[in-house]
N, CA, C and O of each residue as an XYZ file, in Angstrom:
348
protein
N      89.111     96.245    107.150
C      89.488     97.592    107.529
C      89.121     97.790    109.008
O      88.106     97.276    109.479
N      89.960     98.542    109.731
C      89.548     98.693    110.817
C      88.799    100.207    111.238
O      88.687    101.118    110.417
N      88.369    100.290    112.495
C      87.506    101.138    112.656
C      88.123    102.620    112.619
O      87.568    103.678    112.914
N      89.031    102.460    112.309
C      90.275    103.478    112.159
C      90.676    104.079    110.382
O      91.319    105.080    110.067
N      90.135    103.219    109.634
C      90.264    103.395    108.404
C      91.660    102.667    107.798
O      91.864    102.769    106.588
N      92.570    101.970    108.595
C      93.180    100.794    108.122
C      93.358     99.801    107.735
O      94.048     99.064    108.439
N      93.057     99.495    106.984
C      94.107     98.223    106.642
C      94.308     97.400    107.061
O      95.197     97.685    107.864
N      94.061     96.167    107.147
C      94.557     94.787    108.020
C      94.703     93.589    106.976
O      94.043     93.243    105.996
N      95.961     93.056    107.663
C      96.124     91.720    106.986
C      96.163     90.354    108.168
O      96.498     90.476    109.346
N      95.810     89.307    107.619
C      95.967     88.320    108.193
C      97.019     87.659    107.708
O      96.629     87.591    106.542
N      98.477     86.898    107.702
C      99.359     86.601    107.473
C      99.713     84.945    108.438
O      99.676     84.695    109.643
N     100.011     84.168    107.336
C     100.560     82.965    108.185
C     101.196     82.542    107.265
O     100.874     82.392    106.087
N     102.942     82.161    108.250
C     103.702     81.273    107.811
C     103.866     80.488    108.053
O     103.365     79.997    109.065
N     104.750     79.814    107.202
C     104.507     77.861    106.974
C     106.191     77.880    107.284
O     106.870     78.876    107.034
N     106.777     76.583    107.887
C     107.809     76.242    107.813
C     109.078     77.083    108.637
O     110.247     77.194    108.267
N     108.539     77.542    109.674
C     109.272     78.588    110.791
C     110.022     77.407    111.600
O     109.535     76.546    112.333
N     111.236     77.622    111.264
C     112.018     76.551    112.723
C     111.438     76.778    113.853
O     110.855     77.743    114.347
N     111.719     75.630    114.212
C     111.230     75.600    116.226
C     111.632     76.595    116.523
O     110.816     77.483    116.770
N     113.038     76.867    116.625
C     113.981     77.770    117.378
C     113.010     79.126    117.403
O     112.333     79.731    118.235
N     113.357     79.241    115.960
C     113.061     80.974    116.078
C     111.969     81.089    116.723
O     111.920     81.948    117.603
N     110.241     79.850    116.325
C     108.721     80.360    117.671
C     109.248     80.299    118.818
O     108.886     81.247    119.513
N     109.961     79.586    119.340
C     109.818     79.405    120.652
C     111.248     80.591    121.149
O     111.297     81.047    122.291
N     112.293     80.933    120.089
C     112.383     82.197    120.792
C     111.469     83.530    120.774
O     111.494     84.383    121.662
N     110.865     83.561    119.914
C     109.345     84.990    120.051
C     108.570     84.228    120.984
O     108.139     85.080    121.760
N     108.214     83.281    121.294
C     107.483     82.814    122.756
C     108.136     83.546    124.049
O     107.555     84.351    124.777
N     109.553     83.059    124.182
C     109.765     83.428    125.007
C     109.933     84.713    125.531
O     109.723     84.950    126.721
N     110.425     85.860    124.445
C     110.450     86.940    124.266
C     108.646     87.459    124.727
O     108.308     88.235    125.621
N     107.787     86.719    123.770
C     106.416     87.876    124.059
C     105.993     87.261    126.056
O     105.645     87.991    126.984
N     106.180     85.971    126.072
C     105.935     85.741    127.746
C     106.764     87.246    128.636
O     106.135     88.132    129.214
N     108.435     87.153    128.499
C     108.713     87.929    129.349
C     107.912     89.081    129.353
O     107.641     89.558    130.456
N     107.430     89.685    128.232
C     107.095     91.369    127.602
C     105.817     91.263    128.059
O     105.115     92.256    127.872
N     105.079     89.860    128.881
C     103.935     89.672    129.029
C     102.767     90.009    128.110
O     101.818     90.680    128.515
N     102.868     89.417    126.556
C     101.992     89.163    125.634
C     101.965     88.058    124.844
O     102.997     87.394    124.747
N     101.060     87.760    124.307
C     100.459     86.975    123.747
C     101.702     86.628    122.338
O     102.469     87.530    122.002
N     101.725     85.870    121.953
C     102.208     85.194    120.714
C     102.346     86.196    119.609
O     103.402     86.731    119.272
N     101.076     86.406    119.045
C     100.567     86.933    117.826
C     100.644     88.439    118.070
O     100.551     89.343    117.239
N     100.907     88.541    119.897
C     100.852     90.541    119.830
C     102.697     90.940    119.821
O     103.080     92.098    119.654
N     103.805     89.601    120.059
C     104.665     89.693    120.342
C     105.178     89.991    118.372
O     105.722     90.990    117.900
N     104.834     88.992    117.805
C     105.250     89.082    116.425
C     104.528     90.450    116.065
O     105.304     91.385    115.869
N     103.291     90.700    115.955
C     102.921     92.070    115.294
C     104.088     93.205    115.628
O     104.570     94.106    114.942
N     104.321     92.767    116.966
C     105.523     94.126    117.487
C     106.083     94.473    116.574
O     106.038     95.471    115.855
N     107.052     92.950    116.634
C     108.348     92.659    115.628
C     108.253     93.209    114.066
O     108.921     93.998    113.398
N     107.225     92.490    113.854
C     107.109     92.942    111.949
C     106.687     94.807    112.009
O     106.684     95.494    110.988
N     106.423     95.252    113.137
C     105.828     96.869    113.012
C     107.347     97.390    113.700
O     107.784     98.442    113.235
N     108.072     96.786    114.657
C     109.214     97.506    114.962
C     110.043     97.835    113.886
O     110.725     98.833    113.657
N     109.745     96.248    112.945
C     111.252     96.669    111.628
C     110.684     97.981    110.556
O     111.182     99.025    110.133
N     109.210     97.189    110.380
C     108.813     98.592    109.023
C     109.052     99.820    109.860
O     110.089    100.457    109.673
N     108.353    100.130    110.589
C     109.254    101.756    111.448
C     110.552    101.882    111.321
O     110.976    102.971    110.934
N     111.495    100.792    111.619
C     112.556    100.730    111.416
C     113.355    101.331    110.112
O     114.315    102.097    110.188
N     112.830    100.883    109.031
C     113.043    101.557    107.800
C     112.381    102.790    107.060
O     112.755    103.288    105.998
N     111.460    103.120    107.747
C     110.376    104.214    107.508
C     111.637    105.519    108.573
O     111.682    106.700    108.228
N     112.383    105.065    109.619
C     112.853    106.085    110.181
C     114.076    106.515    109.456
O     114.561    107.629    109.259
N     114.490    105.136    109.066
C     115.972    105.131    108.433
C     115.641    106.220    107.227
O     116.436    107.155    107.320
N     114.675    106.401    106.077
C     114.735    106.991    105.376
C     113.908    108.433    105.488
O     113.850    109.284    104.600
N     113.417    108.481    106.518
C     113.478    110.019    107.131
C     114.336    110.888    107.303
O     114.251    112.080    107.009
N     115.791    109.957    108.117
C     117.003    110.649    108.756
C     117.705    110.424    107.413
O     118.759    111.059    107.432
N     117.484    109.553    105.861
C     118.332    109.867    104.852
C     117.692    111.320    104.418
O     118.370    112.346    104.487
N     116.974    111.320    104.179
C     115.726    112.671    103.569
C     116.341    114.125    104.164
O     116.771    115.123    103.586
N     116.156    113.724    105.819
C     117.164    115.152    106.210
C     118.626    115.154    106.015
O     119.350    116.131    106.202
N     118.876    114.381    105.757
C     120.362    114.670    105.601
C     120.753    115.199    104.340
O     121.815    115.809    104.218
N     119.950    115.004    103.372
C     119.993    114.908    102.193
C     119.890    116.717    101.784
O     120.461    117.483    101.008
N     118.508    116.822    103.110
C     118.085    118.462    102.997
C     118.802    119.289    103.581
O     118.724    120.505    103.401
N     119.827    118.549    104.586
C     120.994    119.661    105.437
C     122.421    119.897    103.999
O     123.284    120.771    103.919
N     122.181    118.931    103.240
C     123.240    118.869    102.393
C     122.963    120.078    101.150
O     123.732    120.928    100.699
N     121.910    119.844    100.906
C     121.489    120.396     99.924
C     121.224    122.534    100.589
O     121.240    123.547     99.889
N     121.118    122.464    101.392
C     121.021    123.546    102.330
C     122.404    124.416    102.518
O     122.555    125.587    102.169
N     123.153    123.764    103.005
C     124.414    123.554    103.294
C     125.017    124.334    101.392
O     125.995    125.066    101.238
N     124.360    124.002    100.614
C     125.606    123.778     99.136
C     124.481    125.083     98.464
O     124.905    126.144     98.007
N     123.281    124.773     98.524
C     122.366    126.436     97.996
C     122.253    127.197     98.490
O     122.065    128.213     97.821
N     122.271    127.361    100.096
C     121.579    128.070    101.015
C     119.826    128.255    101.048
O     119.608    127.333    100.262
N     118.773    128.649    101.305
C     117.713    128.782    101.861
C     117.001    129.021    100.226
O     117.355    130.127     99.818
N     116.225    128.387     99.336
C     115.622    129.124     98.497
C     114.344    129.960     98.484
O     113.272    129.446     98.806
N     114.423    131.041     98.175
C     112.947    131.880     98.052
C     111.605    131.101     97.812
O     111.588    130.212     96.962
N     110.715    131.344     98.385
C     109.603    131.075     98.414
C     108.627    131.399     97.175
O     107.774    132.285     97.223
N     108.862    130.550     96.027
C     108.112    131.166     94.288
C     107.090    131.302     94.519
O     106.576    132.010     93.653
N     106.008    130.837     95.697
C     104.179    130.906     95.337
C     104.290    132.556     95.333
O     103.454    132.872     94.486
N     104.688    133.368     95.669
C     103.623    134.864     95.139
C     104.235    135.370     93.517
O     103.648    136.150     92.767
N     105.459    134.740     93.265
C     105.283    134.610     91.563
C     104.613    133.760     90.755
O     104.423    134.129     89.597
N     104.052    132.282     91.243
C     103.450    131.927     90.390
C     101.993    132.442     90.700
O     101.313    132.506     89.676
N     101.466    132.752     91.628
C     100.057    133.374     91.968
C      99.971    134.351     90.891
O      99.029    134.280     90.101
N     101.233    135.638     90.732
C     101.167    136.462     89.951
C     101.148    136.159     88.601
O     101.018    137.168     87.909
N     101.197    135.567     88.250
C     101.188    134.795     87.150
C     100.241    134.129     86.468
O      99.777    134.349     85.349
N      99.876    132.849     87.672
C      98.380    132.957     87.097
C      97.260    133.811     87.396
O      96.161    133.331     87.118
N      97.279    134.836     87.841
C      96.453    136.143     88.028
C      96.380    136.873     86.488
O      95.282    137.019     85.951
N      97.692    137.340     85.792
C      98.115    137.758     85.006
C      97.548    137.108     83.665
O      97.063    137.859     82.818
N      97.600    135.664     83.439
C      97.088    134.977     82.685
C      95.852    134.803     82.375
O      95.414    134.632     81.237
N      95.049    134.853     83.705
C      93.701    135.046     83.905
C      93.234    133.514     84.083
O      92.049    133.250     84.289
């Protein structure tokens, strides 16, 4: 865990063509980093990648749904009343 309260993994793969290290070599040299900070990018660019993708499904989903109900009322001061009522 880090000092942050995360999570860490250590990860190694076996059996990576030449091609593809030595194109993330060349890629993390230009970006001027290290190997291992060039891949972390990569594997954190894609999960964001899909973490955004299903954000922008989520709103769309809520412009749709918006769009077809309009705005719904806000129930917490009926259920408050309610369980007040109940005791």
């Amino acid at each position: 865990m880090t000092p942050w309260g995360r999570n860490v993994a250590d990860v190694k793969i076996r059996q990576l063509e030449d091609w593809v290290l030595e194109s993330h070599r060349t890629r993390a040299k230009t970006a001027g980093r290290s190997l291992e900070e060039e891949l972390r990018q990569v594997l954190t660019d894609k999960a964001l990648e899909a973490r955004r993708e299903f954000a922008r499904r989520a709103r769309e989903m809520q412009a749709e749904l918006k769009a077809k109900y309009g705005v719904m009322s806000d129930s917490t001061p009926g259920i408050r009343a309610d369980r007040e009522e109940r005791g």
